[in-house]
N, C-alpha and C positions, 0 to 999 in steps of 0.2 A: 171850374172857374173859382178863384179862392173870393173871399170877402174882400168889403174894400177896407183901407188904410185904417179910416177913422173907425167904422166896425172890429174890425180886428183889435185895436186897441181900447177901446174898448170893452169887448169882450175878457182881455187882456188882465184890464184891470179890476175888474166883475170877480176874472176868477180868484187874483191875489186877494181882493176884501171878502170874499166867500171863505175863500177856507183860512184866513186868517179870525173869521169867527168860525169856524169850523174847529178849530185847531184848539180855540179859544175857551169853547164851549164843551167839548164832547172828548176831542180826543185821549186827553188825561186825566179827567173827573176822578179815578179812583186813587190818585195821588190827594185826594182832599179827604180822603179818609180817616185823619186827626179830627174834622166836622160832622162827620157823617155817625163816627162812632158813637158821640153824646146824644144825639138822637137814638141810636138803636138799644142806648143804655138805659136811657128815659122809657123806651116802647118795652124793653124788656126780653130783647134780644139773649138770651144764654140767662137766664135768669135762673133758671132750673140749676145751673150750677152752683149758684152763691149756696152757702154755707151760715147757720146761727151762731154768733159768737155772742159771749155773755160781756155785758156792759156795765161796766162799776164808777159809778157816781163818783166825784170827787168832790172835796171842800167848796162850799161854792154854789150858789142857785142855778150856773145857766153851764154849768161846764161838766162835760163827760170825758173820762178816761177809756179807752178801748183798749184791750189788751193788742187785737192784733191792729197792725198797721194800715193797713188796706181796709179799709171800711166803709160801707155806704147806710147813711142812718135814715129810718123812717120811725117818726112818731107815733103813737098809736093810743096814747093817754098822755094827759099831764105829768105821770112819775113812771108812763111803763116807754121805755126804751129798747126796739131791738136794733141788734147791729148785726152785718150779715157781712160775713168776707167773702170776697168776690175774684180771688185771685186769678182761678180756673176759667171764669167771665173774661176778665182780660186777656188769659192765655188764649182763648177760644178767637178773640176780636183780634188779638196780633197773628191770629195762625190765617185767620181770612185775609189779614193784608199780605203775609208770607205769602202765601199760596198764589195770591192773586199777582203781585208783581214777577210772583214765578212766571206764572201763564203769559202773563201777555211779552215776556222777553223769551222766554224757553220757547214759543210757537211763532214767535217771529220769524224764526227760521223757514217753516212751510207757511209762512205766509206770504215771504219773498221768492220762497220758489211759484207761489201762484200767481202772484204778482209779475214774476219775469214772464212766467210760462201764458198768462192769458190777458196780459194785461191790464188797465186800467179800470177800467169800465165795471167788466165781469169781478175782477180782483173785491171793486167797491162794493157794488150789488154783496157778494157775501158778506160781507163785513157789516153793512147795513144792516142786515137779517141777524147777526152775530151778537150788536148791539142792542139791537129791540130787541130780542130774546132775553138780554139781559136785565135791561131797564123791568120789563114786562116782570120777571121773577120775585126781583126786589116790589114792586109794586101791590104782588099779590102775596107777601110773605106774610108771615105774621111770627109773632113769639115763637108757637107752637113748631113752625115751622122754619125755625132759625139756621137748620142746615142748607137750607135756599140761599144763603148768604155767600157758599163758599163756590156753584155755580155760575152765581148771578153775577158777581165781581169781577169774576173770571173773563168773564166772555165782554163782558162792556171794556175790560182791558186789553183783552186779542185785540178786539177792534177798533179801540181807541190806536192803536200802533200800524195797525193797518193805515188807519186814515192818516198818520204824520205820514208814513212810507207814501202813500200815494200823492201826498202833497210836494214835498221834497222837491218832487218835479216840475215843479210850478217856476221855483227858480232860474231855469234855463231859459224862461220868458227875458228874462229882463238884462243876458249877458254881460256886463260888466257889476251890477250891483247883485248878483247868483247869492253870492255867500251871504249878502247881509238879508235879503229876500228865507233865505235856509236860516240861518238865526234867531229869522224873527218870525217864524213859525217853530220852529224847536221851545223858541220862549213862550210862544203861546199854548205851547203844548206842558212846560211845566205849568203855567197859570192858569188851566184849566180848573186844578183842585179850586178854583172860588165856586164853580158850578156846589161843588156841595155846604161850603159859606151861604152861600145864597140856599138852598132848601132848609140848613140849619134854622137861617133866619124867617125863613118864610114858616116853618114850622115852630117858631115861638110864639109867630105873629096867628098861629090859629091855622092853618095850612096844614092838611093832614100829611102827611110822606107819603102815602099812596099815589094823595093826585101827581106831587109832583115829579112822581117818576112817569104815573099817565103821559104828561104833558113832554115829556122827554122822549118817551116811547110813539110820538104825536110828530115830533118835530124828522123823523124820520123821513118822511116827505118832502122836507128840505132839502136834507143829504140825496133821496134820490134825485130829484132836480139838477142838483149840481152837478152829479156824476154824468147826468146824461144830457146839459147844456151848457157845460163852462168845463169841461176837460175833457181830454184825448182818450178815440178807444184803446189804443195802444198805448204810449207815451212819448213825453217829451225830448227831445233829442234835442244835444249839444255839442256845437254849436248850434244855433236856431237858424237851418235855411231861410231865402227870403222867398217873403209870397207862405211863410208855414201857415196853417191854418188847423183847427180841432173843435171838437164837439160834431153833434150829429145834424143840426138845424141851421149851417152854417150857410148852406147855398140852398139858393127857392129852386134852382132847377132839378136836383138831385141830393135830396138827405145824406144818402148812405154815401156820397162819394167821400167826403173825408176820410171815412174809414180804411177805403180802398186807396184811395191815395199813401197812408200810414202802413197799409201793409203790403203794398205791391212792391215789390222790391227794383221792378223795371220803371217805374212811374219817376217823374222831374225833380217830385220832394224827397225821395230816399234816395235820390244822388247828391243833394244839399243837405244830408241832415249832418254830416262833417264836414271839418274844413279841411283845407289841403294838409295842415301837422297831424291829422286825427284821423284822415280818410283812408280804412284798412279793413279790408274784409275780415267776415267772423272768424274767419282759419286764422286772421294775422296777429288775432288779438290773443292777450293770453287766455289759458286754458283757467275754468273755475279751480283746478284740484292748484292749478301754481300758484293763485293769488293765496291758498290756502296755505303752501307751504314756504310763501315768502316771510321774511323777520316782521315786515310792515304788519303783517295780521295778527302775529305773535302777539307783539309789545304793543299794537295796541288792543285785543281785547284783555290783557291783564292790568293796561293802565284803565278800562273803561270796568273793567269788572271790580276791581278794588276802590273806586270813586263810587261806584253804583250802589257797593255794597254799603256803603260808608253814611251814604244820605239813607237807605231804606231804613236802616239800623235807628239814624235818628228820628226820623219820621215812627216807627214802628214803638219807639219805648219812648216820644216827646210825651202823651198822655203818663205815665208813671214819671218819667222826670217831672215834671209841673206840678202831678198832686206831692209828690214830696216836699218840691221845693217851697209848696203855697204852703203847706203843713193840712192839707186835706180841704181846702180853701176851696171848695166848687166854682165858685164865683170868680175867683183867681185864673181856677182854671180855663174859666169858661174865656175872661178876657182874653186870657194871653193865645188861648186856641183860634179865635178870633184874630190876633194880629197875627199870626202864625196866616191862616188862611187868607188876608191881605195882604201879606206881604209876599205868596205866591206872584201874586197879581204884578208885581215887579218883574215878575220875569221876561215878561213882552216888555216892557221897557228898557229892563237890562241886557237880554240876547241883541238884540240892533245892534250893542256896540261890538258884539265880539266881532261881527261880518264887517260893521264900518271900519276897525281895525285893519281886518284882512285883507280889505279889497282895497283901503285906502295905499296899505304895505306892499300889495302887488300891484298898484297902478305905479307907485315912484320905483319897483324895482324892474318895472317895464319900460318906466322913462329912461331909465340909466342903461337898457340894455339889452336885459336878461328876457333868455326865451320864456314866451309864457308860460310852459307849465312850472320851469325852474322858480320864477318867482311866486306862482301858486305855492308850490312847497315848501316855499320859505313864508311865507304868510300863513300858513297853517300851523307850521313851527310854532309862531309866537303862540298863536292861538291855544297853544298845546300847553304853551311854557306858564303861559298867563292862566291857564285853566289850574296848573297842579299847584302854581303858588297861592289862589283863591282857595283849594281843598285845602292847605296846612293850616291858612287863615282860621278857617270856618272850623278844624278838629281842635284846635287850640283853644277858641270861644267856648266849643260847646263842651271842652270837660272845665268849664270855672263855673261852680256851685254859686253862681249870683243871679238871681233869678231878673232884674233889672235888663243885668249886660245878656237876656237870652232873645230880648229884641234885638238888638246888633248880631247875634247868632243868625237868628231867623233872617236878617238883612242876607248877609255873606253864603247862608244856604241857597235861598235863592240866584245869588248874584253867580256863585258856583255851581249850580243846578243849569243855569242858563248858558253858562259856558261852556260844560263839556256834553250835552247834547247839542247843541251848535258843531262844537269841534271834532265831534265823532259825527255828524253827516259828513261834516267839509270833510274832513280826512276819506272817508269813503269813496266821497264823490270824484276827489281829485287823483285819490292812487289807485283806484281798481277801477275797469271798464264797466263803459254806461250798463253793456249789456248782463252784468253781474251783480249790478247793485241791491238789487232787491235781497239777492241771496249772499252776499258776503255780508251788509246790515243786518237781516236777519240772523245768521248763524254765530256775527256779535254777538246783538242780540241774547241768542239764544243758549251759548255757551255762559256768557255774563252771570244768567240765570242762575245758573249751578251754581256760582256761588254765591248767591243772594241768598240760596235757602239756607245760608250759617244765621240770617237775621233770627230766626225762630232757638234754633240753641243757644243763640245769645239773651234772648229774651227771657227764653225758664232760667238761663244762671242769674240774670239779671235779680227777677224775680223772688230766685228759688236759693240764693245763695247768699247774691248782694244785698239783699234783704229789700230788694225792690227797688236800691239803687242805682241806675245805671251813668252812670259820671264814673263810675270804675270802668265800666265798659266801653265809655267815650278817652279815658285816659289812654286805653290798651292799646283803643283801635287807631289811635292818632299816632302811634309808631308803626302800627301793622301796613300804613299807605304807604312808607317807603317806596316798597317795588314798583309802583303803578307810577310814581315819581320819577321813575329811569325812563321812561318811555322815552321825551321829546331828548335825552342825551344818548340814548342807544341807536334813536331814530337817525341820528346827528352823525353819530358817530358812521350808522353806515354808508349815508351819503359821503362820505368823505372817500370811504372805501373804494363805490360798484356807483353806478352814473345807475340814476333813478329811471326808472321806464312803467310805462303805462303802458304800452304795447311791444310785439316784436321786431315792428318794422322802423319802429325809431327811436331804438335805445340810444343811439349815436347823437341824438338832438339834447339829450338831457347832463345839464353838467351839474358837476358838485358843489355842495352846497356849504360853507364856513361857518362854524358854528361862533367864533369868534365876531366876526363880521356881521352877521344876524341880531347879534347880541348889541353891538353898536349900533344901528341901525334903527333898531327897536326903542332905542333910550334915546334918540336923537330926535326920531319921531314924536 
């Protein structure tokens, strides 16, 4: 017997503000690691690496000349000064953020195969345990034991990714608003990095960093809660039969029947969990190895791996950009790291539009007509088109040496940060089968990865060569996005070609799409 109307709904909506602070809070926190890092520099994190450089007084009561550039000064008398270069210290903090966004996109991949394979529920459960282990690491770490840093990151980022993938599905709740619903948990997952804003600030305010990873390590009893009374043991299925129902506490008569009802394949709700355009057994649908060897996957993990790489890069050398551009200005830095950290926080603001876009662009290409998933695919289009002309935006701001205009940077990162994780779920969700999703996102994902780790050899040239500047590096990389720019026109191009399919049984429904006509369309809207 499923719940009633008003419960259902309810619960409904329980789960979208759950994991929209889920998403908020937890899922991307290691993206705030621009904040995180001045604390572990203050505690004295890689310390052992700094180096004694000799410091030669200049004309002048209050002013010191440092030979090398990179410097961090402690007083120790009225006329004794030492200065300590710290280069190795920052290679060490960018090689934890490398490694860590490695992780959690490189394992994304066996994370959507557990995800498909055991769904929800169990999926979370590990993840849960994935994150406290990490939090817990960090908590107990200390100087001494600085290489705790490069496990502990790690693992709170698998699972921060874990937990968007299992949200994503939350969108099927609410059918015609899917995409803006998937946006706007994509946004909350790049705005997470305030979580470490917020312990920066609590740890000025006299807040040791241990507690407040305790307190994070705490809140895990949250997440179990929700996983086992506001979402499905298996998952959510689209379209959304009527009468669907999820969680385990749903009916007084019988706990476990919702479960059973999700996974009985003879039961009344897995005969409604497609609609009559989508209703096609597992045999009919495509095979994982063809979504792999269709062009769709291609172009876009090179358009998602070259954006991806593009933001980590600046995120990974913003701390050496700012002390340059301050001229060693701590205080400089510290603001601007600060608005940098705030202005994540735009990201849930900004992701909403990309979905209100899409689904606004497939509701009038459905008034006019066009079968639904034709106009899905043209609404994603723009999504696509509007994402890469955001990335030229944002690589052109961030090679101009004016440290003013790197607020308006920091704006257009986020605002491009929020778009193409938006537009790489939507694109997933709508070209490849429900029942593959977990593992074609992942193996994004996880391919993407590999070339993220060029941010770490970028960083020693940066460093080691540019002499610390990296604005050479943002010049370079701002021609190197080209290719990942072909994507929404090769995309374009092929529908024009081969009639788009999502499955085998009704390629015949799907027509082609004009890339002319889209493009009008778009500007009239």
């Amino acid at each position: 017997m499923p719940c009633k109307g008003s419960s259902s709904g309810l619960r409904r909506w329980l789960t979208f503000t759950t994991g929209l602070l889920e998403c908020l809070c937890f899922a991307g926190a290691v993206f705030g690691w621009a904040s995180l890092v001045i604390i572990l520099r203050s505690e004295g994190y890689f310390s052992s690496l700094c180096v004694n450089n000799t410091a030669v007084r200049a004309t002048g009561p209050n002013r010191t000349v440092v030979a090398s550039e990179r410097l961090k000064f402690s007083s120790t008398g009225v006329n004794n000064t030492h200065a300590l270069e710290c280069s190795k210290q920052d290679e060490h903090f960018s090689l934890v953020f490398t490694i860590t966004s490695f992780a959690s996109n490189f394992l994304s991949f066996p994370s959507g195969v557990l995800f498909d394979w055991v769904g929800t529920a169990i999926a979370r459960l590990c993840a849960i345990c994935i994150f406290t282990s990490g939090t817990l690491m960090v908590a107990f770490s200390t100087p001494a034991l600085s290489v705790l840093l490069f496990p502990a990151l790690s693992l709170m980022g698998v699972a921060g990714r874990m937990y968007l993938m299992t949200n994503l599905q939350v969108g099927n709740l609410f059918g015609a608003r899917r995409s803006t619903v998937i946006t706007v948990y994509t946004g909350a997952f790049g705005s997470s990095s305030l979580l470490f804003l917020i312990i920066k600030l609590l740890y000025e305010a006299g807040v040791p960093l241990q507690s407040s990873f305790l307190f994070l390590s705490a809140c895990s009893v949250f997440l179990v809660f929700r996983t086992l009374f506001l979402l499905p043991l298996k998952r959510i299925p689209y379209p959304l039969p009527e009468h669907y129902t999820y969680g385990i506490v749903c009916c007084k008569s019988n706990p476990m029947m919702l479960g059973r009802m999700e996974t009985n394949n003879n039961s009344h709700t897995i005969l409604n969990e497609t609609s009559a355009e989508d209703s096609t057994s597992l045999n009919e649908e495509l095979s994982f190895r063809e979504c792999l060897w269709s062009s769709f996957f291609f172009w876009h993990l090179l358009w998602l791996s070259v954006i991806q790489l593009r933001h980590y890069l600046f995120i990974g050398t913003l701390n050496p950009m700012l002390q340059r551009l301050s001229g060693e200005d701590q205080s400089v830095v510290s603001q601007y790291s600060n608005a940098f950290a705030v202005t994540q926080l735009c990201g849930v603001l900004c992701a909403p539009w990309n979905g209100l876009i899409m689904d606004r662009h497939q509701a009038k290409l459905k008034a006019a007509g066009l079968e639904d998933h034709e106009a899905e695919l043209r609404a994603v289009m723009l999504s696509l088109t509007l994402t890469s002309l955001f990335c030229v935006l944002f690589s052109v701001c961030a090679m101009i040496p004016v440290l003013p205009l790197q607020y308006f940077t920091f704006f257009l990162q986020v605002l491009n940060r929020a778009f193409y994780t938006g537009s790489d779920a939507a694109f997933i969700h709508i070209i490849f089968p429900s029942c593959h999703f977990g593992k074609v996102y992942g193996l994004i994902k996880g391919l993407s990865a590999l070339l993220s780790l060029l941010q770490y050899p970028c960083f020693i040239l940066v460093e080691d060569i540019l002499n610390g500047d990296p604005l050479y590096a943002s010049q370079h990389w701002s021609h190197s996005t080209s290719p990942g720019d072909l994507h929404p026109p090769c995309v374009c191009v092929h529908l024009l070609s081969k009639t788009c399919f999502k499955t085998k049984a009704n390629k015949s429904q799907y027509c082609l799409m004009l890339v002319t006509n889209e493009v009008c369309m778009s500007v009239t809207a």
